[in-house]
Structures are given as structure tokens and as C-alpha cells.
C-alpha positions as CSV (number, residue, x, y, z in Angstrom):
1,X,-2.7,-13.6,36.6
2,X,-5.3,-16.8,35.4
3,X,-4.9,-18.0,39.3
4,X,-6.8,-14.2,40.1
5,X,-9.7,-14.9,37.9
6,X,-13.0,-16.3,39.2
7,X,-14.8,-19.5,38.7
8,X,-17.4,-17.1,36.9
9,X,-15.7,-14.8,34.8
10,X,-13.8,-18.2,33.8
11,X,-17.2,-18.8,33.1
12,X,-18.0,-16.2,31.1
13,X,-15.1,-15.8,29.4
14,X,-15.4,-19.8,27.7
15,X,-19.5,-18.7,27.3
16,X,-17.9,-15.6,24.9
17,X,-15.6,-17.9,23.6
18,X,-17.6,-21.0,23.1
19,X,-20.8,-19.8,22.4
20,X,-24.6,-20.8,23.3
21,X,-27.0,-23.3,22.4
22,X,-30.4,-22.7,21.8
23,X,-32.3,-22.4,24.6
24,X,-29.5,-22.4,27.2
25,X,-29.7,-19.7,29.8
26,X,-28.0,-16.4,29.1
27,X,-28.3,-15.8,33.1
28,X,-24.1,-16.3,32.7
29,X,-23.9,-12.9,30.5
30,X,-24.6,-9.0,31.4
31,X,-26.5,-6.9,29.2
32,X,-23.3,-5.4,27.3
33,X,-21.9,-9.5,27.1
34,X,-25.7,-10.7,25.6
35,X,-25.3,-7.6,22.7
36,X,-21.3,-8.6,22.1
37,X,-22.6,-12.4,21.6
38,X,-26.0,-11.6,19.6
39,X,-22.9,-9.5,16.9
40,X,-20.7,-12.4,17.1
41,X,-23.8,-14.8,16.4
42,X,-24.9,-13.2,13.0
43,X,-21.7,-13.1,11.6
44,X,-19.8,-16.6,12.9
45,X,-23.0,-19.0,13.3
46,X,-24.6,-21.0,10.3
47,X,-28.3,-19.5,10.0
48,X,-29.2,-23.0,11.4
49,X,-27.4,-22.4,14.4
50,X,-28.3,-19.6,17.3
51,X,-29.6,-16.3,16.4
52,X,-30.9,-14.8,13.4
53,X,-28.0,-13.5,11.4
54,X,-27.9,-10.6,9.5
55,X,-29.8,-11.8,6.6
56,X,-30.6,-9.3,3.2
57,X,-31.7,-6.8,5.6
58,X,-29.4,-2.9,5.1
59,X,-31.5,-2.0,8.1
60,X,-29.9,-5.3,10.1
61,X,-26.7,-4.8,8.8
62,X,-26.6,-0.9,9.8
63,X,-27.5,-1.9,13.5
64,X,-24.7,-4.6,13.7
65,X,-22.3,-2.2,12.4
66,X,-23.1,-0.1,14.9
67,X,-23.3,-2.7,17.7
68,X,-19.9,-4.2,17.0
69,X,-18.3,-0.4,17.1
70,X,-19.9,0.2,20.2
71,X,-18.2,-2.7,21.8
72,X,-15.6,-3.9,20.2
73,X,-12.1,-2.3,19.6
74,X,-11.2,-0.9,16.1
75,X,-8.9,-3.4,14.9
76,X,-11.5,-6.1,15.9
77,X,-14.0,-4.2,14.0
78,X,-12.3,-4.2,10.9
79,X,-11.6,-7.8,11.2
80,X,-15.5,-8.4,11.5
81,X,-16.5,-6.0,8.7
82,X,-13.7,-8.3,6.6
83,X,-15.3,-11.3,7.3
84,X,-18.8,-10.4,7.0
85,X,-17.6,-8.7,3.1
86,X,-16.3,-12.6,2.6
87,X,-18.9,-14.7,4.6
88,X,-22.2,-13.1,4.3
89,X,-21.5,-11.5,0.6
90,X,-22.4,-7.4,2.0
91,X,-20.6,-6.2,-1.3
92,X,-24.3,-5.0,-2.3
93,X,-25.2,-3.0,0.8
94,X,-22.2,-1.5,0.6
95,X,-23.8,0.4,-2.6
96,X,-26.6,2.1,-0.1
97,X,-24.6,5.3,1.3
98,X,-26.9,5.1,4.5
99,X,-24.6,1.7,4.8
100,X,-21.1,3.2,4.2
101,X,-21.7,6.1,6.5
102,X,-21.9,3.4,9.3
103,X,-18.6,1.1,8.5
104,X,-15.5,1.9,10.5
105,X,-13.0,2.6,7.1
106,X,-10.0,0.6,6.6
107,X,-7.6,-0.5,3.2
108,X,-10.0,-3.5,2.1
109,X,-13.2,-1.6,2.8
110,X,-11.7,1.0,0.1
111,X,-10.3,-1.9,-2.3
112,X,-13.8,-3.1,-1.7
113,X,-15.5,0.1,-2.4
114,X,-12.9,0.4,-5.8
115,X,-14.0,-3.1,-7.4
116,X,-17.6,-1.7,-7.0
117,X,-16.8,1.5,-8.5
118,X,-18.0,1.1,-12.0
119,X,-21.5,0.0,-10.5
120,X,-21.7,2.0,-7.9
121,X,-25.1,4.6,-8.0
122,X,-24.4,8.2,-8.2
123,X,-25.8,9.1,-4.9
124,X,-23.4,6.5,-3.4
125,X,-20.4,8.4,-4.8
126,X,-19.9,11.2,-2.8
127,X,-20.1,8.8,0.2
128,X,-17.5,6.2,-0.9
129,X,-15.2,9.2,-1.8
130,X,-15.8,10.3,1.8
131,X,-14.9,7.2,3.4
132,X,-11.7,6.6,0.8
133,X,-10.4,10.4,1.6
134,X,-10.4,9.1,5.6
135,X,-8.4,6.5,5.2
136,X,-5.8,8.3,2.3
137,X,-5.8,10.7,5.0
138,X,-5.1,8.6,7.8
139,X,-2.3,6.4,5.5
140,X,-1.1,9.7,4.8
141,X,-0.8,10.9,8.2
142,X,1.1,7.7,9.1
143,X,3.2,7.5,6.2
144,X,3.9,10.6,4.1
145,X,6.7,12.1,6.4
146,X,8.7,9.0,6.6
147,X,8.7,8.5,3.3
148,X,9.1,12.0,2.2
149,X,12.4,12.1,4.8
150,X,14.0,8.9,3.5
151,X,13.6,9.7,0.0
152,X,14.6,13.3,0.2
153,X,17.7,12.0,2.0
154,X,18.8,10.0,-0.6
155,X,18.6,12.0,-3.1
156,X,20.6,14.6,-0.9
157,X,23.6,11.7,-1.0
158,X,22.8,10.3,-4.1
159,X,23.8,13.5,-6.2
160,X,26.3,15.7,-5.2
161,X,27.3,18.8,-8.1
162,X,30.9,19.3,-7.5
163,X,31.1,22.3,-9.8
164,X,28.4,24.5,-8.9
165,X,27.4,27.5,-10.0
166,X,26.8,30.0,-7.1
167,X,23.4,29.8,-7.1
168,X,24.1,26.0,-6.9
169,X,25.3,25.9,-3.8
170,X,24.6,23.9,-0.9
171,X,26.2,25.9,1.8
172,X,25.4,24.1,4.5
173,X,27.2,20.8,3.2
174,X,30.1,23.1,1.2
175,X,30.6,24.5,4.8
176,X,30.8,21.2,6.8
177,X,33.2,19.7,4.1
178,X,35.7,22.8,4.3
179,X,36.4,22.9,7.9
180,X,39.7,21.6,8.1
181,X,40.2,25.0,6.2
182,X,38.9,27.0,8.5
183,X,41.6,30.0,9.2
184,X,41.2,32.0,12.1
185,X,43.1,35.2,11.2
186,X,40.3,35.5,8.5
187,X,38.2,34.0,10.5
188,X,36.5,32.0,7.6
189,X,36.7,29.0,5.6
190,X,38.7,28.2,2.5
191,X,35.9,26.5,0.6
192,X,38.1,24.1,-1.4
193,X,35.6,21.9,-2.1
194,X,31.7,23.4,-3.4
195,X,28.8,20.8,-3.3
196,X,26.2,21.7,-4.9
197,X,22.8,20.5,-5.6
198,X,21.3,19.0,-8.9
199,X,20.6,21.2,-12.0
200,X,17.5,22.7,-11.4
201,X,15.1,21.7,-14.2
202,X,16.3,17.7,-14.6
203,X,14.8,15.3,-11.8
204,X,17.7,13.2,-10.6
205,X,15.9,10.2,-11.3
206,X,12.7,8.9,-13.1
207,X,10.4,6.3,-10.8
208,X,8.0,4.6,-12.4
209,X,5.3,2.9,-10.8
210,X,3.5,-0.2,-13.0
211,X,0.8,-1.1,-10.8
212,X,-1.6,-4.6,-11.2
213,X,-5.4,-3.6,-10.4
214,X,-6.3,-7.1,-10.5
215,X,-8.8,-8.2,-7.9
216,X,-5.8,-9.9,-5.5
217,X,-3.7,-6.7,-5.6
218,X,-6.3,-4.3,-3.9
219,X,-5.0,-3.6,-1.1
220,X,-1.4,-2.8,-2.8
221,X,-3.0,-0.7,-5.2
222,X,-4.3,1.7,-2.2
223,X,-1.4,1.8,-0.4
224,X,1.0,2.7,-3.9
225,X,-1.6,5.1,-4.9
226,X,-0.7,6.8,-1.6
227,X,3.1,6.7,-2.0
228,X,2.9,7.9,-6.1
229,X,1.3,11.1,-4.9
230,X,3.6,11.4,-2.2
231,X,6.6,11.1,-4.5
232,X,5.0,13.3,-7.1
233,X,5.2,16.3,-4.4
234,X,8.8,15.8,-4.9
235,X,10.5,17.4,-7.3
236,X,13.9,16.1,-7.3
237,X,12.1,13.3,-9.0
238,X,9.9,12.4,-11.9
239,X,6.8,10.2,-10.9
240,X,4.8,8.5,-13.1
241,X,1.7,5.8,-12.3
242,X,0.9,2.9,-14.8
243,X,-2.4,0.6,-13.5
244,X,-3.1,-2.4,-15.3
245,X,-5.4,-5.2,-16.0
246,X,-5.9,-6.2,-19.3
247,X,-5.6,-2.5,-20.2
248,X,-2.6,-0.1,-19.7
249,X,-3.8,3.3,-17.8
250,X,-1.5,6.0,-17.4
251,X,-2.6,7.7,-13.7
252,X,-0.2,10.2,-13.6
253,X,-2.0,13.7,-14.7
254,X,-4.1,12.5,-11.1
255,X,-1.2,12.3,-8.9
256,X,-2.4,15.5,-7.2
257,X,-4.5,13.6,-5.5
258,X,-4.5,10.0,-4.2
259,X,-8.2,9.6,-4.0
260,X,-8.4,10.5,-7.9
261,X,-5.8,8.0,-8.6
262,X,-7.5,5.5,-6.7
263,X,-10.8,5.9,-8.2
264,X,-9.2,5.8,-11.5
265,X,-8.4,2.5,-10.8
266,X,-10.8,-0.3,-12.1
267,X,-10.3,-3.2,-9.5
268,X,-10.6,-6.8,-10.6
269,X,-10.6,-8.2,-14.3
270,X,-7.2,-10.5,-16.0
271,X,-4.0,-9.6,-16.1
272,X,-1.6,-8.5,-19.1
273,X,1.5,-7.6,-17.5
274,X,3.7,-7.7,-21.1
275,X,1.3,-5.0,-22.2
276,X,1.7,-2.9,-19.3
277,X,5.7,-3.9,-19.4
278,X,5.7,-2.7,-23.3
279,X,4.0,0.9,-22.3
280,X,6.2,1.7,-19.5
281,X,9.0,1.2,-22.1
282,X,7.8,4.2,-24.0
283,X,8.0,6.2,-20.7
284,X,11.4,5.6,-20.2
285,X,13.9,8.3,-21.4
286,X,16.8,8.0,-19.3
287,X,17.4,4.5,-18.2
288,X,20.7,4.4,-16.3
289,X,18.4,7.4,-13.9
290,X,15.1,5.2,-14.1
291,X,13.7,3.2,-11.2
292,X,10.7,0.9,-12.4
293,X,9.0,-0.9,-9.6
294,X,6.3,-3.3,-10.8
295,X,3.8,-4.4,-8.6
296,X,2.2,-7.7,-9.5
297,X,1.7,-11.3,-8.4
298,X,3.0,-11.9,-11.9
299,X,0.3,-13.9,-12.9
300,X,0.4,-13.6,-16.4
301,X,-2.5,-13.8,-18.4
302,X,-1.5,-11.9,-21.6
303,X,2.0,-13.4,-23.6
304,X,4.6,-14.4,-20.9
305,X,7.2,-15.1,-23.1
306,X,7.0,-11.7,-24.3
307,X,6.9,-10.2,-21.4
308,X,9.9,-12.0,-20.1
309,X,11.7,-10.7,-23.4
310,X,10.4,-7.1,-22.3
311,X,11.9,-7.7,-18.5
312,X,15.1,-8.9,-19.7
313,X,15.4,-6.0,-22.0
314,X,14.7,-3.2,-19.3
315,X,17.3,-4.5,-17.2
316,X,19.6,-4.8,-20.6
317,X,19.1,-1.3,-20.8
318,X,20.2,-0.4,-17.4
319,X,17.0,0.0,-16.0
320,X,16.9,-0.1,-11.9
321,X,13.9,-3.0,-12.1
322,X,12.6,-3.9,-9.0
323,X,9.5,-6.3,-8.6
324,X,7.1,-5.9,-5.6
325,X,4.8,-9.2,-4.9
326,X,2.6,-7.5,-2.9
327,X,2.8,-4.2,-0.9
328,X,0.5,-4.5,1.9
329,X,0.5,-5.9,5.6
330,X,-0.4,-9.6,5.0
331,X,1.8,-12.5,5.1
332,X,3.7,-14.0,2.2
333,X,1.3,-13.5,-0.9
334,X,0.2,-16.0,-3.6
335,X,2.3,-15.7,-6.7
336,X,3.8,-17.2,-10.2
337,X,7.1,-18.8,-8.8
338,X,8.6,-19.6,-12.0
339,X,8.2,-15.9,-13.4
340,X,9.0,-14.5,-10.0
341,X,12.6,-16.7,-10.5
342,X,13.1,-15.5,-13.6
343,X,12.9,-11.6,-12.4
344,X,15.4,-12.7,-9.6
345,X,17.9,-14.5,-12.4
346,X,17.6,-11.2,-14.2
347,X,19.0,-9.4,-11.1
348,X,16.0,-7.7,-10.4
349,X,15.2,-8.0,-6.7
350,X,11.6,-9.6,-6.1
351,X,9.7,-10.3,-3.2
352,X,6.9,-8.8,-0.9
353,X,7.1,-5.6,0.9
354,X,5.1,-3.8,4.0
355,X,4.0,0.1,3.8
356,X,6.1,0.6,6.5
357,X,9.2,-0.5,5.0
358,X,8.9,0.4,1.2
359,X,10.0,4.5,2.3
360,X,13.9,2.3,3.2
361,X,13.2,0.8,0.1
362,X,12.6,3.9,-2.3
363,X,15.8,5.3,-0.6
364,X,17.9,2.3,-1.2
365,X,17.1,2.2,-4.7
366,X,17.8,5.8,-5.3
367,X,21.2,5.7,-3.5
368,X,21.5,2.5,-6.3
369,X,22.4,0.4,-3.2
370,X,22.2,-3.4,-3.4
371,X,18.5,-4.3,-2.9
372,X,18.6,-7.7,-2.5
373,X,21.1,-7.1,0.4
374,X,19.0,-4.2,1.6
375,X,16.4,-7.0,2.0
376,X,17.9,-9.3,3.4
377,X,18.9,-6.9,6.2
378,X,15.3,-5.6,7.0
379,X,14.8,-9.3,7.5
380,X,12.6,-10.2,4.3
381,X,13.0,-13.4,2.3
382,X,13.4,-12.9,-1.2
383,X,12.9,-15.0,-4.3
384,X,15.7,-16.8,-5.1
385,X,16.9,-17.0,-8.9
């Protein structure tokens, strides 16, 4: 309760809060307060203003990444490494492995770590892929099952064989269907009706994943790179991963593994979405069965009337086209409004999805349920046509 706290830790609290000015006695701080305000100083005050900052120095910077681990709660921490990236310009110490070995890893360290890729020294390499695998691991951790359940499910309802060959069978759902026949003189079931599963050998449908690497899209990139290899593990569908700037590259022979896909990425550069649109029609062989999600603030910076042309004829061709503005944890994202209308005139569903909901959203796709009313549902706010 505020009436509980005393005059000084109100005191201290708005010293935290509010901050020092030079010369002003720290007598209102302990020693583990003085070392919390000294972090907060390098990163929030203007070099004119109290303490030193954390200037060009890797050294510096190593000790306040340590400092604000040591007292300052992991989400916090991230936060502060953010902001420092943004404020203080860190991208090149980042390229020292003595540096990465002390940052606390989150998604934007790694979409920072992937723009810097290309430049990155060799000795720096096996550290950044050290840091990346521990958060894939971690995303996977928190991620992988749910998605792995939801889609499997669908796909359990989505295709039923109603004329299965005996190795076909599903006898656990042939069973549960037949037991109004049950007759207990035999005591077994009349198995009027056999479900089956799909024919082996033919993926019950195609997903494509056409992914935009440009520099706003990071964090999405990292967190579909994640949910591509997850879906690739399951073989009741065909995965395959399309990144694109200005170039189209074709990720999928990496889908093994997340990391490689990620570091097959090349972060930052323009944007060419018709090109990228104009490959993934090549990949598609059964449309009615395909599911293309396009991730993109759809930007375009190649030929947009072309690429609308291209859209149109995907869905034309009964292509299950769904368009992702971002797929990450932030608020609503920056985007082209008038391309972003014409998806949604086109009937295909666009608007901005979290990690946490896009397993619901792979299932409703795959069960073809209405995703614009699956949307509106789980409470997002799509673009209207």
C-alpha cells in the first residue's frame, strides 16, 4: 500500500526515478541503488548531463552489460540492450565475440546479429550462432508443441479417407464412429463406417512461406524461421520457405534447422515483393491444397502493379492466400494501406499476428475455415477491403 511506504524510500524511489544532478549528494542511495543509477546514467543521460556514458569503449560496454544483468530483471534488460542498439549505435561492438558472450539474448539482439551477418568477422561467428541457437531454442521450447498440436489436429479433421485400405485405417476414430453398432452377443463393433487417414506419400496440403528480410521485418523473420522448421517436421504437410529483398531465396533444403535458415537470411536492403510473388508461383503444384502466407509490410519497391496482377491471380487460382503484416509481439505495425486494402478486396485476410497466436492460425487455414472470422474472434482488427 503507498500509505506503508516511508518518507525515504519515497525518497529514493523519485531519486531512481528522477535522477541526479551533478554534484548532488548520493547520501539518498545504497551501494546496489548508486550501481543501478550509474547503468541507467550511460544509457538515458546526454553525455553533457551526469556520468560518463558508455562511450566507444567494448571494455565499458562489457561491464554495463554486466552491471544491468546483475540488477535488473531480464525483461528490463532486454529493453536496455534495445535502446542502447538504437541510442548509443553498439551495432559495431556487437562484432567483438568477447561482447556477445556478455548480452542477455533476445529476438532483436538475433535480427540484430542477422543484418550484421555479411560483415561479421569469422571469429565472431561461432559466437553469434551460439547466442541465435539460445533463443531458437528457447522460442522453440515455448512454441513448437503448441504449434505442432494445433496443426496436427487439423489436419486429423481436415482429411478424413472414407475408403481405406486396411493399412489405412484409423482405428481409433473408425472405432468411436461405429459405436452405435456395437453388438454384444459378438461382443464387437459393426464398423460401418472406416476412416482412414490420408494416402501416404501426398502431403495433404502445400504451405508456403514468402517471407520479407527487409530491415523492418526482423523480428518476423526469426520468429517464421522458427515455425517453417517446425512445420517441415511434419509430414502430413509440404513446407517450403521463400525470403526476400530484392532477391528471391529459396530456404527450404535448410529447414532442418532454424538457425541455418536464419543465417541464410540477409537482413535489410529494398523490397521486391512481385518478384518474390512470381517465384512462389512456380512452387505451386496443387492450388486448391496450397496455403501461401506472405509476410510483408507490403512496401513495394519493385512493380506494384504487377505484383497486384500476380495476387489477384493466386487467389484466381484457388490459392488459400493469407497476408501477415508483421508476426511478432509489437503493436500495430507500419505498412502500405492501399496495397494492404487491395489483398483484403481480393478476399485474402491481412493483418498482424503474435507468435502465440499464429499456431490457431495455421490450423484455421488448414481446416479452410473463415480467416477473417477466425480473426475477428481472437480479437485482432483486420484490414478492411
Amino acid at each position: 500500500m503507498a500509505h506503508d511506504i516511508t518518507p525515504q524510500e519515497q525518497t529514493r524511489r523519485w531519486r531512481m526515478v528522477l535522477g541526479s544532478e551533478p554534484g548532488q549528494p548520493q547520501d539518498t542511495l545504497g551501494v546496489d541503488d548508486l550501481a543501478m543509477d550509474r547503468a541507467l546514467s550511460a544509457l538515458y543521460n546526454p553525455p553533457s548531463g551526469r556520468g560518463a556514458g558508455l562511450g566507444a569503449s567494448a571494455p565499458n560496454v562489457a561491464r554495463w552489460l554486466g552491471d544491468i544483468r546483475q540488477y535488473f530483471p531480464s525483461s528490463v534488460v532486454q529493453v536496455m540492450q534495445k535502446d542502447a542498439l538504437e541510442r548509443l549505435g553498439l551495432e559495431q561492438m556487437l562484432l567483438e565475440p568477447e561482447m556477445l558472450k556478455s548480452v542477455e539474448p533476445d529476438v532483436h539482439l538475433v535480427a540484430t546479429l542477422l543484418s550484421l551477418n555479411k560483415v561479421m568477422p569469422n571469429k565472431t561467428k561461432e559466437t553469434a550462432r551460439m547466442v541465435v541457437r539460445q533463443v531458437v531454442d528457447e522460442l522453440e521450447r515455448r512454441l513448437a508443441n503448441p504449434f505442432r498440436q494445433a496443426v496436427s489436429g487439423s489436419l486429423n479433421r481436415a482429411v478424413r479417407n472414407r475408403r481405406p485400405r486396411h493399412h489405412e485405417i484409423d482405428w481409433l476414430r473408425t472405432i468411436r464412429a461405429n459405436l452405435r453398432h456395437y453388438q454384444p452377443e459378438y461382443r464387437t463393433i459393426i464398423p460401418e463406417t472406416r476412416i482412414g487417414f490420408g494416402r501416404k506419400g501426398q502431403s495433404l496440403r502445400d504451405i508456403v512461406l514468402c517471407i520479407d528480410q527487409s530491415g523492418s521485418m526482423a523480428p518476423s523473420v526469426v520468429y517464421a524461421s522458427v515455425f517453417a522448421a517446425v512445420l517441415a517436421t511434419i509430414k502430413a504437410v509440404s513446407t517450403q520457405v521463400v525470403v526476400f529483398d530484392t532477391a528471391v531465396i529459396d530456404l527450404t533444403p535448410m529447414l532442418a534447422d532454424p538457425v541455418d535458415v536464419l543465417f541464410g537470411t540477409q537482413l535489410g536492403g529494398g523490397t521486391d515483393i512481385n518478384r518474390a510473388l512470381g517465384y512462389s508461383q512456380g512452387l505451386i503444384t496443387r492450388p486448391a491444397d496450397t496455403i501461401f502466407v506472405l509476410i510483408s509490410d507490403l512496401y513495394e519497391g519493385g512493380n506494384n502493379a504487377e505484383m497486384r496482377k500476380r495476387a489477384a491471380a493466386l487467389v484466381a487460382a484457388g490459392v488459400q492466400v493469407i497476408v501477415l503484416l508483421a508476426l511478432d509481439d509489437h503493436g500495430a505495425p507500419s505498412y502500405d494501406h492501399a496495397n494492404a486494402a487491395y489483398f483484403a478486396a481480393l478476399g485474402a485476410p491481412c493483418f498482424a499476428c503474435t507468435p502465440d497466436l499464429f499456431p490457431e492460425l495455421m490450423a484455421a487455414a488448414i481446416k479452410r475455415s473463415d480467416i477473417s472470422q477466425w480473426a475477428a474472434e481472437a480479437g485482432i482488427v483486420g484490414v478492411k477491403a
